[in-house]
C-alpha positions as CSV (number, residue, x, y, z in Angstrom):
1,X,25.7,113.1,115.7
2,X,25.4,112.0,111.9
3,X,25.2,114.7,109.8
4,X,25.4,117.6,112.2
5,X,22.9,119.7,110.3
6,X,20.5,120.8,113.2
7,X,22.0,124.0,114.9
8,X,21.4,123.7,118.5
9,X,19.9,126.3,120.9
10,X,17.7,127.9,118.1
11,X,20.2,129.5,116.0
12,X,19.2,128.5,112.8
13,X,21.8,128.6,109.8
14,X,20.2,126.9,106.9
15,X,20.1,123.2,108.5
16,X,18.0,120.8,109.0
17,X,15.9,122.4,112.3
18,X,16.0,123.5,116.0
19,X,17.7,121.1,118.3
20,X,18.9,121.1,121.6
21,X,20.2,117.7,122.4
22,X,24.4,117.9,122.7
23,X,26.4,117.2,119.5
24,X,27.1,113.5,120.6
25,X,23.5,112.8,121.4
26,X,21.7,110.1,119.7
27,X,18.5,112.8,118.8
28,X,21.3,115.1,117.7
29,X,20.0,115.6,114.6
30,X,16.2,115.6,114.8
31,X,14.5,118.0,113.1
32,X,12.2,119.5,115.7
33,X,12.9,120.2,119.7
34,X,13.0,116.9,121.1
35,X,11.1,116.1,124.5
36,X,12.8,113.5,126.0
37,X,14.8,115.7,128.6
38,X,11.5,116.7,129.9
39,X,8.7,115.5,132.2
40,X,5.3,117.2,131.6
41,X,1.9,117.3,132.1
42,X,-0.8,120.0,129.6
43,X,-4.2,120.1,129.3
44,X,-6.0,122.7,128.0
45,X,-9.3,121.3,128.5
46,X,-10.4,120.3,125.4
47,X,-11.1,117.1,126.7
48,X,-12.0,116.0,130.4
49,X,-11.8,112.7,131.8
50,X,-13.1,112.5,135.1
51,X,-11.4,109.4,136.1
52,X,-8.3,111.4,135.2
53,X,-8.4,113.6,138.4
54,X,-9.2,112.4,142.4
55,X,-12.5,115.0,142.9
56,X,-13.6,115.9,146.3
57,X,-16.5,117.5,147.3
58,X,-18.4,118.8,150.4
59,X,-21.4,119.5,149.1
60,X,-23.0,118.6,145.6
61,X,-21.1,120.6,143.4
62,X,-20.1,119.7,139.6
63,X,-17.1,119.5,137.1
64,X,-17.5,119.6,133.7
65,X,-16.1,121.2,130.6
66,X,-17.7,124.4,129.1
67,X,-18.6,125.7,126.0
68,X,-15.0,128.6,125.6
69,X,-12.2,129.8,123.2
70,X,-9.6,127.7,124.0
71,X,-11.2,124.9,126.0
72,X,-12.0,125.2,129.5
73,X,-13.2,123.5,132.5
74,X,-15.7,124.4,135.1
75,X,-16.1,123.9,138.7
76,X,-19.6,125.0,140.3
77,X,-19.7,124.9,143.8
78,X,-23.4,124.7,145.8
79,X,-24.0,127.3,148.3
80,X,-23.0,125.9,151.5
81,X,-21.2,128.0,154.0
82,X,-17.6,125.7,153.7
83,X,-18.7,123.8,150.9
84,X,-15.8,123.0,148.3
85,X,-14.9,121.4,145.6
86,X,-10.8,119.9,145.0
87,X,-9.5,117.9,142.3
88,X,-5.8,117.0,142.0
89,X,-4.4,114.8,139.0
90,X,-4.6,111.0,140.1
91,X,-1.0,109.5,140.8
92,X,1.2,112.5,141.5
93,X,4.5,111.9,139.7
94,X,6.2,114.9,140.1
95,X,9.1,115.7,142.7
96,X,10.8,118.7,143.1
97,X,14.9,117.8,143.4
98,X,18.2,119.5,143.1
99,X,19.6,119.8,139.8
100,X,15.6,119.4,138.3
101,X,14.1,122.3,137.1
102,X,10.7,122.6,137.0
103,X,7.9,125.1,135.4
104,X,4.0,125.2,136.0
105,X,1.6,127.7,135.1
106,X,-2.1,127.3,135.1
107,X,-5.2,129.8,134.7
108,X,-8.5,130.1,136.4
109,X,-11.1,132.5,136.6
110,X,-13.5,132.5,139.9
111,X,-16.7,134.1,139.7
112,X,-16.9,135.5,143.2
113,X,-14.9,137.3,146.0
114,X,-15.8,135.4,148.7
115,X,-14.0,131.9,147.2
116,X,-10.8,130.5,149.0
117,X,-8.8,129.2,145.9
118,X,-5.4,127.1,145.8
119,X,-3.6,126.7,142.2
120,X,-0.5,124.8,142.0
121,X,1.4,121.7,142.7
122,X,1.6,119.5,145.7
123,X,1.0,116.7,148.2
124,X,-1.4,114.1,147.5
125,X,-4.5,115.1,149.6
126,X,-8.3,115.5,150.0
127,X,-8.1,118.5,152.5
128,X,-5.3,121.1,150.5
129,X,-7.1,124.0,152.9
130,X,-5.4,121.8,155.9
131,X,-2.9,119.4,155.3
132,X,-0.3,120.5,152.6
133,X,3.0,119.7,153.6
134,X,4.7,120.0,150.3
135,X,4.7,121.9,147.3
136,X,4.5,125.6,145.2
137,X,0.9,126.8,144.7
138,X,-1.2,130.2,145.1
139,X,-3.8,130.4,148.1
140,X,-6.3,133.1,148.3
141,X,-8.4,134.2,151.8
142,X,-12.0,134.9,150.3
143,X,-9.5,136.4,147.7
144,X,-8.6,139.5,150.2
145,X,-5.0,137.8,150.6
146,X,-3.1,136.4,147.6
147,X,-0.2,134.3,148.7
148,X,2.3,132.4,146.9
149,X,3.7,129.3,149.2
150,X,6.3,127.2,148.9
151,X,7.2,124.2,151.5
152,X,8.8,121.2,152.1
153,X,9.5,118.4,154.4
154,X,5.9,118.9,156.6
155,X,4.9,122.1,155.8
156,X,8.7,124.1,156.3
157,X,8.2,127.3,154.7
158,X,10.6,128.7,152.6
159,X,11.4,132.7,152.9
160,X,9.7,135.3,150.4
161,X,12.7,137.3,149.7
162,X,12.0,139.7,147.1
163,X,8.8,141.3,145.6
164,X,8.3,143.7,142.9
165,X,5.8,145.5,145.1
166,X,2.4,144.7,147.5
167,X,0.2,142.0,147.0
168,X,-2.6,142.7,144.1
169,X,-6.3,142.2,144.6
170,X,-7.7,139.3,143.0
171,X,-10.3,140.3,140.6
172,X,-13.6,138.1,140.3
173,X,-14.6,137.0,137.5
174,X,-11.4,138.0,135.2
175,X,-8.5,135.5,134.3
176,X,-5.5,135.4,136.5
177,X,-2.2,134.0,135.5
178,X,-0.1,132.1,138.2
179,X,3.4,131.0,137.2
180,X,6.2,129.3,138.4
181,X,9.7,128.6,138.2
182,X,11.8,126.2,140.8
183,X,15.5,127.0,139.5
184,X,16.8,122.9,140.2
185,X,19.7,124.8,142.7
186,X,21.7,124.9,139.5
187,X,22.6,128.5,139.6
188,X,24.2,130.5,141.8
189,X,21.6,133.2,143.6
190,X,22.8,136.2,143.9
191,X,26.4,135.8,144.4
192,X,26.0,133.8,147.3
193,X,28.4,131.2,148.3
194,X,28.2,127.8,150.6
195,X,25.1,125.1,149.9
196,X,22.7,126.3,147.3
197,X,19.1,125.2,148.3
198,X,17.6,127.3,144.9
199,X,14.8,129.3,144.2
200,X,11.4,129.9,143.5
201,X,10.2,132.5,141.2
202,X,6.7,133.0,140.5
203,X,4.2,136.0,138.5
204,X,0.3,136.7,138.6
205,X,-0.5,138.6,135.4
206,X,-4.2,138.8,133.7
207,X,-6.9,140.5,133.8
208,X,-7.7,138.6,137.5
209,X,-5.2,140.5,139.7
210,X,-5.1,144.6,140.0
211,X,-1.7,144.5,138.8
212,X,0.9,142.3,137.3
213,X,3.2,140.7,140.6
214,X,6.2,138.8,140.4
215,X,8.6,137.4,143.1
216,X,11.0,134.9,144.5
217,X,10.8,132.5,147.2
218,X,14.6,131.9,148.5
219,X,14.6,128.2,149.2
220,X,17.1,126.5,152.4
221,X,18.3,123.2,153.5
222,X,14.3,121.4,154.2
223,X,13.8,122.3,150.4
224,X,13.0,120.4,147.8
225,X,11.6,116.8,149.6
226,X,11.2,113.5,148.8
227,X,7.5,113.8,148.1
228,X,5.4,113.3,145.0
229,X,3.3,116.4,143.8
230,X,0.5,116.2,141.8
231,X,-1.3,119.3,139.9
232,X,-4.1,120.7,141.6
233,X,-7.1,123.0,142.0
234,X,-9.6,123.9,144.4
235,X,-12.4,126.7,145.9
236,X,-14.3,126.8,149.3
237,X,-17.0,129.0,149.7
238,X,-16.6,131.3,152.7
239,X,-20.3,132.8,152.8
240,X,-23.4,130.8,151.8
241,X,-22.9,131.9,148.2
242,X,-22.8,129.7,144.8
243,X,-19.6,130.0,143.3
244,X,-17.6,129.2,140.0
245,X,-14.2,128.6,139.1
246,X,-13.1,128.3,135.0
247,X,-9.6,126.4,134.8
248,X,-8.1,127.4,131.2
249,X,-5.1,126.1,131.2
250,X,-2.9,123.8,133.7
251,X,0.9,122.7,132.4
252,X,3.6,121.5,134.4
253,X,7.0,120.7,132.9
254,X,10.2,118.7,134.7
255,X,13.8,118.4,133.7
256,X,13.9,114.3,133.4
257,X,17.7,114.7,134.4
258,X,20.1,117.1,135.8
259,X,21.3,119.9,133.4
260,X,24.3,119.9,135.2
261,X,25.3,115.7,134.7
262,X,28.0,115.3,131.9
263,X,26.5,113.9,128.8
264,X,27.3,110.6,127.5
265,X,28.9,109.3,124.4
């Protein structure tokens, strides 16, 4: 915008830094990414607050962070038959739209293989294993059957269309990966033509699922909804077993505006 120095995109040609705000825009020439475009949410568990997060529990199970390379946070469940333990980030602010792209990746280890986990982001609630009527995330069935879901508008599922092969095992007491990727319905899937709804493409990698797994959710008219998601996390014991879950990692990051609007100035 000033001096035109910053190359944009990250090809760097002996200016001032990486940019990728267009040429007219007023952080056009700041010397490091700027993050106004985005929305986001990261914590690596360093810290913890408490008050942070809405926590239920059946049962008398604890949260706290624990001792790890990298920070981490720890969930212990008591041994109840169905007892559980949910937390999802107080005030959800994040809503999946057309022409907003949005990432998320977040990962957990649980200690056992009779644990019914969900990882991901969705509808405010205090009973994810019931009432979820919105949102992406990664369930588990005493961690026998992964699935990746993604629904809108009360619960509509959208369609798994592609895979890049079975469903892996989820390992105990390994880290798995779970990542995500809503496309915004910016680009054009596949070829196809008529009303673009988007997609969903997700991955499990780590050392917590038998083998790497990636695939795409092909989203239609019920998706994305008007609701508010909020990161969350949760186990349920399925036998009358103690069980852990270690959260590394949970990021979730939003276009603020459509990549597709003309920019101003």
């Amino acid at each position: 915008m000033f001096d035109q120095k910053i190359t944009r995109f990250g090809n760097y040609t002996g200016g001032g830094g990486v940019n990728s705000d267009h040429d007219t825009g007023f952080f056009s020439d700041l010397g490091i990414p700027s993050p106004n475009d985005y929305y986001q949410y990261f914590n690596d568990f360093v810290t913890f607050t408490a008050a942070d997060w809405t926590i239920t529990k059946v049962g008398t199970g604890t949260v706290a962070l624990t001792p790890a390379e990298f920070g981490a946070l720890l969930l212990t469940n008591t041994t109840g038959t169905s007892d559980s333990i949910s937390m999802q980030l107080t005030n959800a602010s994040f809503q999946l739209a057309a022409g907003l792209r949005c990432w998320g990746t977040i990962v957990a280890t649980v200690s056992g293989a009779l644990t019914d986990l969900i990882l991901g982001l969705i509808d405010e609630t205090t009973t994810p294993y019931s009432a979820i009527t919105d949102g992406i995330w990664l369930s588990s069935a005493a961690t026998t059957a992964l699935t990746v879901n993604a629904v809108a508008n009360s619960g509509t599922p959208q369609t798994l269309t592609s895979t890049t092969g079975p469903t892996p095992a989820l390992v105990a007491g390994s880290p798995v990966t779970f990542s995500w990727y809503y496309d915004g319905a910016v680009y054009s899937a596949g070829g196809q033509t008529g009303p673009q709804y988007g997609r969903v493409v997700f991955e499990l990698s780590g050392a917590g699922v038998a083998t790497k797994w990636r695939g795409e959710i092909a989203c239609v008219s019920t998706f994305p909804y008007t609701t508010l998601l909020s990161p969350t996390i949760a186990m349920q014991n399925t036998t009358a077993l103690a069980n852990t879950l270690t959260v590394d990692k949970v990021w979730v990051i939003q276009d603020r505006k459509s990549i597709l609007a003309t920019a101003g100035f």
